[in-house]
N, C-alpha and C positions, 0 to 999 in steps of 0.2 A: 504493500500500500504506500510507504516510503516513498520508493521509487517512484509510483503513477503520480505523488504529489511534486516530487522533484520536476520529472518530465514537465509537468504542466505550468511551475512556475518558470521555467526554458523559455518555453511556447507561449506567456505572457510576457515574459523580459522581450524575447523575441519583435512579437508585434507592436508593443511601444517602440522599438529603436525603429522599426520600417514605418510609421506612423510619425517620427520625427524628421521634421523638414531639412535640420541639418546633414541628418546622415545621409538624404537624397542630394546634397549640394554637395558633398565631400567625392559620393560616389560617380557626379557628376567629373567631375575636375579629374578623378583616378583615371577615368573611362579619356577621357581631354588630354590628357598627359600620355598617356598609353598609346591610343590613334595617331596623334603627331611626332612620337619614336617611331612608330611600326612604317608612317608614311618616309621617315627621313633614310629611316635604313632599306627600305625598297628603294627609293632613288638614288643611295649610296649604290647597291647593286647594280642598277639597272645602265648607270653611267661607267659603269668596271669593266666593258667590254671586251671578252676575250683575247681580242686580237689587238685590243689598245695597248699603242705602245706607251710604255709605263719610263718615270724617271728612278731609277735604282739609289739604294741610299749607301750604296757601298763606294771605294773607290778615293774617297775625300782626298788620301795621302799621297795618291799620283799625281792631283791635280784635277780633276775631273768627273762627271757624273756620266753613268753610261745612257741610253736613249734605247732602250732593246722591249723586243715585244715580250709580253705574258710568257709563250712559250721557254725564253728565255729565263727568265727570272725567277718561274720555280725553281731553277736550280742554283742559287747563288745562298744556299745552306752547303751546297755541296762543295764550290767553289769557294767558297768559305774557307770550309775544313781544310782542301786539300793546300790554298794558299796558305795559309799558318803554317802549313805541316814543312814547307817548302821553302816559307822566308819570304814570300812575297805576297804575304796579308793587304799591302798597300794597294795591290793591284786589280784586285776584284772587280772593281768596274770595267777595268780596262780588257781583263779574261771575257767578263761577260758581254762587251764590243765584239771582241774575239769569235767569241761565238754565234753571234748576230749574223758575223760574215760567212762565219764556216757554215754553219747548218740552220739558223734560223732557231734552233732546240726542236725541231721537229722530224731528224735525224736521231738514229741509233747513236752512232759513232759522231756525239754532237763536237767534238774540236777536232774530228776527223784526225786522230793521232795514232790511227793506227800504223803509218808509216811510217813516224815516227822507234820505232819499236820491230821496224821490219819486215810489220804485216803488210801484206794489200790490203787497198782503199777499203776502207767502209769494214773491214774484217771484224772491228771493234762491233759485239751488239749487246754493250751493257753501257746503257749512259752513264753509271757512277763511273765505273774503269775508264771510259774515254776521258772524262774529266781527269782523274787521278791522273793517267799518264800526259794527256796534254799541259798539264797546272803544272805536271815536274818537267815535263820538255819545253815547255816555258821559262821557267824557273832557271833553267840551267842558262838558256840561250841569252837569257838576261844577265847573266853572272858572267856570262863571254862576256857579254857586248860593254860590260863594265859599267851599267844601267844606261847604256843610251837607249833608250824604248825606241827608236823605230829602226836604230840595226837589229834590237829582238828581235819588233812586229815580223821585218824582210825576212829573217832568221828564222823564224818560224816555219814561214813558208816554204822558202829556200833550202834550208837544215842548216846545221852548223859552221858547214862549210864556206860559207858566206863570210861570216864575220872575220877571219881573217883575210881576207880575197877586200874587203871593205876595209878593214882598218890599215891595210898597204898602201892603198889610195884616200885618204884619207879621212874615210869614216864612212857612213850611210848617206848615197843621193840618190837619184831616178837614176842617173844617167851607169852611178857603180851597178844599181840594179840592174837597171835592161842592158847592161853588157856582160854583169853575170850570166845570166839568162839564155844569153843568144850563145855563150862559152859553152852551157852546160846543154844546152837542145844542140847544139854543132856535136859534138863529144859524147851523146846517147843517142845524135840521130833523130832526134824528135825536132816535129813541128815548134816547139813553145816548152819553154820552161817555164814550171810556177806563176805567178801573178805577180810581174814588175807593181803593180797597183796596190799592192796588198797594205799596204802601209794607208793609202786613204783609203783604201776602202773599210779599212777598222776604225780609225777615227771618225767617221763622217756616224756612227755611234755612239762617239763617244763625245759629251760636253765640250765644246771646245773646236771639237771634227766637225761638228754639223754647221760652224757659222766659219768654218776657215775655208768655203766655198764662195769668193764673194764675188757676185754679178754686179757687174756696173753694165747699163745702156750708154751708149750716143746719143741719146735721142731722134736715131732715127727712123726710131723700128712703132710700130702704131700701138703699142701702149707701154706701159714703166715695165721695162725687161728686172728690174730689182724686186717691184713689185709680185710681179709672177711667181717671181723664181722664190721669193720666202713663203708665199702659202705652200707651194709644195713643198720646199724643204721641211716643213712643220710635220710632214708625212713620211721622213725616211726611218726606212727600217721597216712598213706597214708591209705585210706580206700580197703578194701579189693574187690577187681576184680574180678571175675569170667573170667579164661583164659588170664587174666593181667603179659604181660610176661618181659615189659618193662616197665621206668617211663612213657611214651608216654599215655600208657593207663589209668594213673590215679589211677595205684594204682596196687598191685599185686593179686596174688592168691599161696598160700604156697610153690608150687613147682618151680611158676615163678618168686618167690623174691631169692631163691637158687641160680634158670637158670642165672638168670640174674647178680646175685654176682660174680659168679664163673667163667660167661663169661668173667667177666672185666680184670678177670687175667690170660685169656687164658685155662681156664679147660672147659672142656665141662660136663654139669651136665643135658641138654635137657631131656627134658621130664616131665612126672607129677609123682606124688607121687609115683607112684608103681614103674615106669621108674628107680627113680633114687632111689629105696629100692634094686631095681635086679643089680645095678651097688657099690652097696654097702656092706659089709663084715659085718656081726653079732661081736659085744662086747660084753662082761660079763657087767654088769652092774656096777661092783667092780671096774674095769678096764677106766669108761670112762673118758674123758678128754674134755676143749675145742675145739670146730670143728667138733666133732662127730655131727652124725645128729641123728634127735627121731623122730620116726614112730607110727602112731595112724592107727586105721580104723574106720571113722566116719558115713560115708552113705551108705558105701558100701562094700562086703568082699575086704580085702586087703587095702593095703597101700593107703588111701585117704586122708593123713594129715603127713607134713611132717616141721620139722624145724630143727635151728643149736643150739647144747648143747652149753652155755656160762658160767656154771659151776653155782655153790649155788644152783642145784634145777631149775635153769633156763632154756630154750630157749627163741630165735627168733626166727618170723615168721608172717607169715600172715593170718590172720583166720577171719572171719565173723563179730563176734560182735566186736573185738576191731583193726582190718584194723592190720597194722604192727606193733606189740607189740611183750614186752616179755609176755613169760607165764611159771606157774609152772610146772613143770612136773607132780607133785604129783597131784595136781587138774586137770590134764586133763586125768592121769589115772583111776581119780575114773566118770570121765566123757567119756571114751570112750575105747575100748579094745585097750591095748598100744602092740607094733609089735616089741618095742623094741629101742636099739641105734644097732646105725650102723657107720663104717669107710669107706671111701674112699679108 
């Protein structure tokens, strides 16, 4: 009987508190406070984009912050580890540039070091072991080059053997590179050694790489070639799209990173490669300048490859293996029938 009296004084406490107006204003505000977390952290998500390239917080003591997509940056616990383990904790951001270039992180064998170690390409199919041995064949090539970071970067690429071949003539330049190069593809018999380029194309990842690309116009080309060139530059590293015409998609495809520059300042450049070859005026080669655009034919007759000239041999654009990147001109003529430059 106890008990049934307890219960029911419960169940009177009870309905006086829901009967009181304040407890319905308290429960008001909980319910208020609740709703506008759940909404801030849905738009926290929702803005996290997979494929958004993210600013890494590693790296500080090189000098610089890396610029690398998501795929990349899950692994900078791992890159972590192995750099402490190695001596060169400083470099983190700089590894995870590294790896932007090599594989994107969306490779097995992501700092492709299996050659390193003797294997053939790609042999490497444990991401943690690629890292390990790429962060120590880093490591080392760094300790050569007596920390100049880009006889490493070249070093890297190259192997070891570089860095003294470089510091005979005087250290790390293009010109020590691309005569390494043409040494070592003479002497194997090959087409092309390594990536004379290698060296920008790891920094244009890394803070610092991305603004040491600098367009200036003449003013003679039909709109601000400076202006252009930094909306896309805001996009390198963005993996390469198939039909990708906005940021929305996660990344462009060559004709849709143009579309979509060119929109921002009110010019209409719609369309895909061929599109915007037929909307375009033929240049001497003598003659070009920044802004000019460079036309390839890759898979198919006609205009299937398209980007914006940025002067030194360069363009921008968006292509397969390395998402929005620069690239040489020279190296993708001997890689594909080139259609030429063209104006606006």
């Amino acid at each position: 009987m106890q008990g049934v009296l307890k219960k029911g004084v419960k169940a009177t406490g009870t309905i006086a508190i829901l009967k009181n107006p304040i407890t319905w204003i308290i429960a008001g505000i909980l319910f208020l406070l609740t709703s506008l977390f759940g909404f801030a952290l849905f738009i926290s998500i929702s803005l996290g984009g997979e494929d958004q390239i993210e600013s890494g917080m590693s790296g500080e003591g090189a000098g610089g912050m890396p610029r690398v997509s998501s795929e990349v940056m899950r692994y900078e616990p791992l890159i972590q580890k192995y750099a402490e383990q190695n001596g060169v904790g400083e470099y983190v951001g700089l590894i995870m540039a590294m790896i932007q270039q090599e594989s994107g992180g969306r490779e097995l064998d992501v700092m492709q070091s299996s050659e390193s170690i003797g294997l053939p390409p790609g042999a490497i199919t444990d991401p943690e072991y690629s890292i390990q041995v790429g962060v120590k064949h880093f490591a080392e090539v760094m300790k050569e080059a007596k920390g100049d970071v880009n006889l490493a970067l070249q070093s890297y690429n190259f192997g070891n053997g570089f860095i003294g071949y470089a510091l005979e003539r005087g250290g790390y330049s293009k010109e020590v590179a691309t005569q390494f190069s043409h040494r070592m593809a003479a002497r194997k018999g090959w087409s092309r050694y390594g990536d004379v380029n290698y060296v920008d194309h790891v920094m244009q990842y890394y803070n610092g790489g991305n603004g040491s690309v600098v367009v200036m116009g003449d003013g003679s080309q039909s709109f601000d070639v400076e202006e252009i060139h930094n909306i896309m530059k805001q996009y390198l590293g963005r993996p390469y799209v198939w039909g990708g015409r906005t940021p929305a998609a996660g990344g462009f495809d060559c004709s849709g990173l143009l579309e979509y520059a060119f929109a921002q300042v009110g010019m209409d450049m719609y369309g895909t490669a061929q599109s915007q070859y037929n909307k375009t005026k033929p240049v001497p080669e003598d003659q070009i300048k920044p802004g000019d655009f460079v036309f390839f034919s890759t898979y198919k007759p006609g205009a299937s490859h398209v980007g914006m000239y940025v002067g030194n041999g360069q363009f921008i654009n968006a292509n397969s293996s390395g998402g929005t990147s620069y690239s040489s001109v020279e190296e993708w003529k001997k890689l594909y029938p080139f259609l030429g430059f063209r104006r606006i």
